[in-house]
N, CA, C and O atoms as a DFTB+ gen file, in Angstrom:
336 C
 N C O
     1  1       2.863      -8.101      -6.654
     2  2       3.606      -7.673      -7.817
     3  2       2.646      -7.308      -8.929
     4  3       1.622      -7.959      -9.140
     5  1       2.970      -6.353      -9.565
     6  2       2.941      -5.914     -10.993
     7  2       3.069      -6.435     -12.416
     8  3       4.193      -6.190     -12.854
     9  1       2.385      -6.993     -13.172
    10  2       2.967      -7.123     -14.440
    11  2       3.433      -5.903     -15.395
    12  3       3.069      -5.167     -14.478
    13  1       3.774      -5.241     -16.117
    14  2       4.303      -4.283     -16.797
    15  2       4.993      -4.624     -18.397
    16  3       5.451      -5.736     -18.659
    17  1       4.984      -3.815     -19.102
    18  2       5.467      -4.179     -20.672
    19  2       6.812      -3.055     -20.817
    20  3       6.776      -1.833     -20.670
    21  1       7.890      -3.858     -21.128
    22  2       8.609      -2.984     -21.809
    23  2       9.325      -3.385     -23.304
    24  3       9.089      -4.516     -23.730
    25  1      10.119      -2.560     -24.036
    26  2      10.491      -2.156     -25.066
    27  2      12.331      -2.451     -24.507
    28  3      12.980      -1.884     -23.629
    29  1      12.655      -3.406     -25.324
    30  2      14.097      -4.127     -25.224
    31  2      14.533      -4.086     -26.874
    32  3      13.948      -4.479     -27.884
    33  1      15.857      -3.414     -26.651
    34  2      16.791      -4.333     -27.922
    35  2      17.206      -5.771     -28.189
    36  3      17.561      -6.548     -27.303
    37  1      17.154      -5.974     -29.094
    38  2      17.425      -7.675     -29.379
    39  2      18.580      -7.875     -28.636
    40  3      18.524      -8.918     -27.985
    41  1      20.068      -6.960     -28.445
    42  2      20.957      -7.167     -28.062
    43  2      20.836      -7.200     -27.036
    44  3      21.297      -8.302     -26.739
    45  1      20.486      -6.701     -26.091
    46  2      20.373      -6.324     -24.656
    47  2      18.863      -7.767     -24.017
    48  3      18.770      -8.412     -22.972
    49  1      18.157      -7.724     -25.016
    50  2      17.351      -9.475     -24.689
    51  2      18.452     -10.270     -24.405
    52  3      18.649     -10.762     -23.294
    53  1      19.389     -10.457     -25.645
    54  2      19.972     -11.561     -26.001
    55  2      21.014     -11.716     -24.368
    56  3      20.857     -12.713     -23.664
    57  1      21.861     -10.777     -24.029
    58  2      22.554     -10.373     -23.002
    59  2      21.183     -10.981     -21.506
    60  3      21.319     -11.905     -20.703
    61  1      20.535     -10.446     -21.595
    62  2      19.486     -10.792     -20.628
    63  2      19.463     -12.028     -20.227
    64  3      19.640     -12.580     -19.142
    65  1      19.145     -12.468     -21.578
    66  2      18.442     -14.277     -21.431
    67  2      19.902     -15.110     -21.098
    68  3      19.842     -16.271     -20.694
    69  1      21.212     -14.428     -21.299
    70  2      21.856     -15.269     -21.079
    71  2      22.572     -15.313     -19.850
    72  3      23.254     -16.278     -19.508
    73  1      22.337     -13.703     -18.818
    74  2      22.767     -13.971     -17.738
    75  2      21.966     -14.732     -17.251
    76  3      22.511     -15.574     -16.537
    77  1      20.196     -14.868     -17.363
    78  2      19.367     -15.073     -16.576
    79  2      19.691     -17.086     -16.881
    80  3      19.579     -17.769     -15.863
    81  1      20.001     -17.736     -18.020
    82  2      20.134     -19.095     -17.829
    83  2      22.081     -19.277     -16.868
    84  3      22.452     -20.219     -16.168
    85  1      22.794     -18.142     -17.203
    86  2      23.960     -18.806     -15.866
    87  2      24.051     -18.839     -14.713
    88  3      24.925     -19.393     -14.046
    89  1      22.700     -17.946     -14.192
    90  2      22.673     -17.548     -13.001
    91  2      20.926     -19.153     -12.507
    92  3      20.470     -19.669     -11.487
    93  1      20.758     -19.200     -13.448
    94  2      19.703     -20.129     -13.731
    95  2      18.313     -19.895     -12.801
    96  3      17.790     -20.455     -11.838
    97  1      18.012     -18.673     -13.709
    98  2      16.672     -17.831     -13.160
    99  2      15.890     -17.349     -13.941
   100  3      16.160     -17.538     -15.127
   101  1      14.948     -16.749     -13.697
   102  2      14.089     -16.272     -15.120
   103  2      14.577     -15.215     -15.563
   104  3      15.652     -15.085     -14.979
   105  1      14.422     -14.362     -16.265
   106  2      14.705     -13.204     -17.303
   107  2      14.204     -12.107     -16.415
   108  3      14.850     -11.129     -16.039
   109  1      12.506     -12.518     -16.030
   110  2      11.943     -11.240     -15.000
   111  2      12.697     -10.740     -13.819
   112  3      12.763      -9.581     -13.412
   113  1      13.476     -12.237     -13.147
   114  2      13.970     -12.569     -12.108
   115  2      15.711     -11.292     -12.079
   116  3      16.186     -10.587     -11.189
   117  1      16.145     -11.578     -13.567
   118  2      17.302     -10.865     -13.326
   119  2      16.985      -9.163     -13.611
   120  3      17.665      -8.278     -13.094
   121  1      15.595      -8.859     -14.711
   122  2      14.750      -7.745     -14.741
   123  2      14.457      -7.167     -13.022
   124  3      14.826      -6.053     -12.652
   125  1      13.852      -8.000     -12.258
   126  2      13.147      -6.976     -10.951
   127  2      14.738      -6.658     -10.281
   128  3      14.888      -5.648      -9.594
   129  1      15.792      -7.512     -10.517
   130  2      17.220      -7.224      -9.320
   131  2      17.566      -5.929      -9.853
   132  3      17.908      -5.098      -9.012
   133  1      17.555      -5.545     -11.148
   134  2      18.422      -4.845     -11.665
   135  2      17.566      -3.796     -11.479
   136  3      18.067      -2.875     -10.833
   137  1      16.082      -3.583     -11.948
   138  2      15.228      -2.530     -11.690
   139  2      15.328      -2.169     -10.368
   140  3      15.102      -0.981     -10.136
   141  1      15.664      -3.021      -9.251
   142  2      15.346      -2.693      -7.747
   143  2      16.633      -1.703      -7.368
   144  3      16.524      -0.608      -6.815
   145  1      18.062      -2.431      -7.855
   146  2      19.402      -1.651      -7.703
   147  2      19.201      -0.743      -8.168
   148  3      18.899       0.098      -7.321
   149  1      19.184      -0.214      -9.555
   150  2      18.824       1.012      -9.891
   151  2      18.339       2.076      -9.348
   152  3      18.950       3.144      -9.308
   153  1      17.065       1.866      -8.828
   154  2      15.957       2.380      -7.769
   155  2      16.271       2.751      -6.470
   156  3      15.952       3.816      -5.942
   157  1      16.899       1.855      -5.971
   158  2      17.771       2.259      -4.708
   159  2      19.313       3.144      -4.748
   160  3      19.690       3.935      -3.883
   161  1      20.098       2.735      -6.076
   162  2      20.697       3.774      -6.217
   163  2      20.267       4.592      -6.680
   164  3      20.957       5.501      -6.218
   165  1      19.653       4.988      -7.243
   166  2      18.982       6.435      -8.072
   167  2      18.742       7.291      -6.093
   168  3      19.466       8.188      -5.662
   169  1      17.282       6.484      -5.120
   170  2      17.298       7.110      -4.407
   171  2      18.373       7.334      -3.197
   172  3      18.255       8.126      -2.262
   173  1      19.155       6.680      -3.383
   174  2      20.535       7.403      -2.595
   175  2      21.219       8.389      -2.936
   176  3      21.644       9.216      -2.129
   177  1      21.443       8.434      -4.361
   178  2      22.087       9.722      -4.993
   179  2      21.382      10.767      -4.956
   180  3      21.880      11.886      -5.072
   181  1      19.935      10.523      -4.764
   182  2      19.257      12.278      -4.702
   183  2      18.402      12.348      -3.236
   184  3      17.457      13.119      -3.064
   185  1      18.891      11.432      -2.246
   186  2      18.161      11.428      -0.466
   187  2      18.879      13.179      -0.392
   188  3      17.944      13.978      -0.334
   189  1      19.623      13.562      -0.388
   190  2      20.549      14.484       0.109
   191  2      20.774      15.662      -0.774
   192  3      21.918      16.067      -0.569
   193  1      20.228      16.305      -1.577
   194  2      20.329      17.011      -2.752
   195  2      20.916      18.696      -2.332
   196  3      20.360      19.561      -1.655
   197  1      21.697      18.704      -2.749
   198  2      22.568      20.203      -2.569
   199  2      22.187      21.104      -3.676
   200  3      22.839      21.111      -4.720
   201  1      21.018      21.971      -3.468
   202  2      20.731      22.636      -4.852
   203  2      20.981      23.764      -4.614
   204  3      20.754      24.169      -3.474
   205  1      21.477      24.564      -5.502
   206  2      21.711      25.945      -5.398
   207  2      20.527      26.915      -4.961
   208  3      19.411      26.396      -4.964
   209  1      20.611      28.189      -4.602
   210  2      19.509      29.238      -4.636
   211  2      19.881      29.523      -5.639
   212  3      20.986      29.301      -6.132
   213  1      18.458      30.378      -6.328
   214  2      18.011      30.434      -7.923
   215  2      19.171      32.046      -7.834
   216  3      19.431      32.614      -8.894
   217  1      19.567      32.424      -6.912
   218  2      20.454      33.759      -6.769
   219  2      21.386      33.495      -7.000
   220  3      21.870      34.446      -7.614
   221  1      22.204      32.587      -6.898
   222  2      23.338      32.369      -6.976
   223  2      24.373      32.689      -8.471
   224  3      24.275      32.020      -9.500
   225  1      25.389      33.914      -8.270
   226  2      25.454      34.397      -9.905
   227  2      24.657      35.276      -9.953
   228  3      24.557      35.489     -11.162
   229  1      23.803      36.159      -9.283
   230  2      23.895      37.278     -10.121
   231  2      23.885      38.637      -9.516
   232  3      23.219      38.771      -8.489
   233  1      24.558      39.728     -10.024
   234  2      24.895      40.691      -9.536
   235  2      26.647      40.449      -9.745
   236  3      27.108      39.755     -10.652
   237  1      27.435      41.126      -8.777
   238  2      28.978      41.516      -9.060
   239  2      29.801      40.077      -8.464
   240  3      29.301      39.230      -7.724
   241  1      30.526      40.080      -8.753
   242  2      31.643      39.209      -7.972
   243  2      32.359      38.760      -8.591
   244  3      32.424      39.429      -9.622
   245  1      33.042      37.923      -8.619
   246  2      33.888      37.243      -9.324
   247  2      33.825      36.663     -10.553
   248  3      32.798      36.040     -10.825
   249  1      34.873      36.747     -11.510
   250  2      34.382      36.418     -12.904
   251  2      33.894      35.090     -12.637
   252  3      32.748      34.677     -12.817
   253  1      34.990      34.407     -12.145
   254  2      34.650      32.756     -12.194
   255  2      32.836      32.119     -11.285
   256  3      32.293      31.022     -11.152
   257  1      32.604      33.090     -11.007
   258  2      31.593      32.743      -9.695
   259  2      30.850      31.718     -10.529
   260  3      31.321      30.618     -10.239
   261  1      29.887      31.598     -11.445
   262  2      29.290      30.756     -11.874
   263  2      29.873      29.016     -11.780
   264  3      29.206      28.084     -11.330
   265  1      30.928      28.951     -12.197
   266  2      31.854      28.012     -12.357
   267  2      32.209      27.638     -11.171
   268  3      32.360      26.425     -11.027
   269  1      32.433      28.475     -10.053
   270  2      32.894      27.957      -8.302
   271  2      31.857      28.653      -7.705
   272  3      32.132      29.404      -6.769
   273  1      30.633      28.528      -8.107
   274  2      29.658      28.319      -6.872
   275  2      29.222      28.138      -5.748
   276  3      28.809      28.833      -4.820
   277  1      29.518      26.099      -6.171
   278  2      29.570      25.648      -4.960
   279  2      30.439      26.164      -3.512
   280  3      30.049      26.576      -2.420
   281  1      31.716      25.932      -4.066
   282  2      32.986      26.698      -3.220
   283  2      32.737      27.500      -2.593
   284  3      32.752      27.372      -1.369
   285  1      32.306      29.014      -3.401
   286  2      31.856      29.925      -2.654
   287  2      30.978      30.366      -1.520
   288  3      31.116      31.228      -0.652
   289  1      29.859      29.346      -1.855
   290  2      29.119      29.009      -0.940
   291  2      29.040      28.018       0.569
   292  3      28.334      27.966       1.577
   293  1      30.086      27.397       0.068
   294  2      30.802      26.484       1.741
   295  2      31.520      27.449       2.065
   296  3      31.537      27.339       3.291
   297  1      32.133      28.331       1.809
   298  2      33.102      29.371       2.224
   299  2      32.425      30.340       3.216
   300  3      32.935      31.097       4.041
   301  1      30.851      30.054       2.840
   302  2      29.989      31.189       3.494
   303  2      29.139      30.602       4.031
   304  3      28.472      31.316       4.779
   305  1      28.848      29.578       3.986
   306  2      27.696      28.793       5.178
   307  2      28.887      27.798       6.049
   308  3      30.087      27.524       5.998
   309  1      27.726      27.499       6.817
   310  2      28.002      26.097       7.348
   311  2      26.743      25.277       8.078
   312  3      25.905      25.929       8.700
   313  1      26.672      24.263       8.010
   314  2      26.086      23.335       7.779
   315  2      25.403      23.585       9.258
   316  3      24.234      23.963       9.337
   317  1      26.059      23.392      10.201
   318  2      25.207      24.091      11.777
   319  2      24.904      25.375      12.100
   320  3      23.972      25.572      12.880
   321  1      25.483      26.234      11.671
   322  2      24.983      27.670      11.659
   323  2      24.210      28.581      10.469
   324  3      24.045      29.790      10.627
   325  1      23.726      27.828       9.189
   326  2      23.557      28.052       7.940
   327  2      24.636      29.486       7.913
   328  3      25.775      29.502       8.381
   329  1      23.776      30.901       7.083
   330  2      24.936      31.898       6.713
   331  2      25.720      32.611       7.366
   332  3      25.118      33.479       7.997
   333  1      26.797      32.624       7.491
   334  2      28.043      33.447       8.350
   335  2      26.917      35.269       8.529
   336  3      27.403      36.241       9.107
């Protein structure tokens, strides 16, 4: 492990120190759980990232196209054959 410094509000200490005495653990202790969840959700939400091509929108089509993008674009790929 790491030592590290961070920058806390008094309120959010105060909240800290008091889950960390009901749960009756240290402060770091309820610090690394919460840093670790975070971390693991953060990298689940972006393992899989659906990003547009930088093309997408421009030239003719539909007014709305910007706005239904996505849509448009499952309409025209698929996932085992990429573009129709």
């Amino acid at each position: 492990m790491k030592r590290t410094t961070i920058m806390v509000d008094e309120n959010t200490l105060l909240e800290l120190s008091q889950i960390a005495d009901e749960r009756s653990v240290s402060a770091s202790q309820v610090i690394r759980e919460a840093l670790a969840a975070y971390v693991g959700a953060a990298r689940a939400a972006s393992a899989t990232p659906r990003v547009l091509p930088s093309f997408v929108g421009v030239g003719e089509g539909p007014a709305d196209l910007s706005a239904r993008a996505e849509e448009f674009l499952e309409q025209l790929t698929s996932r085992e054959h990429g573009w129709d």
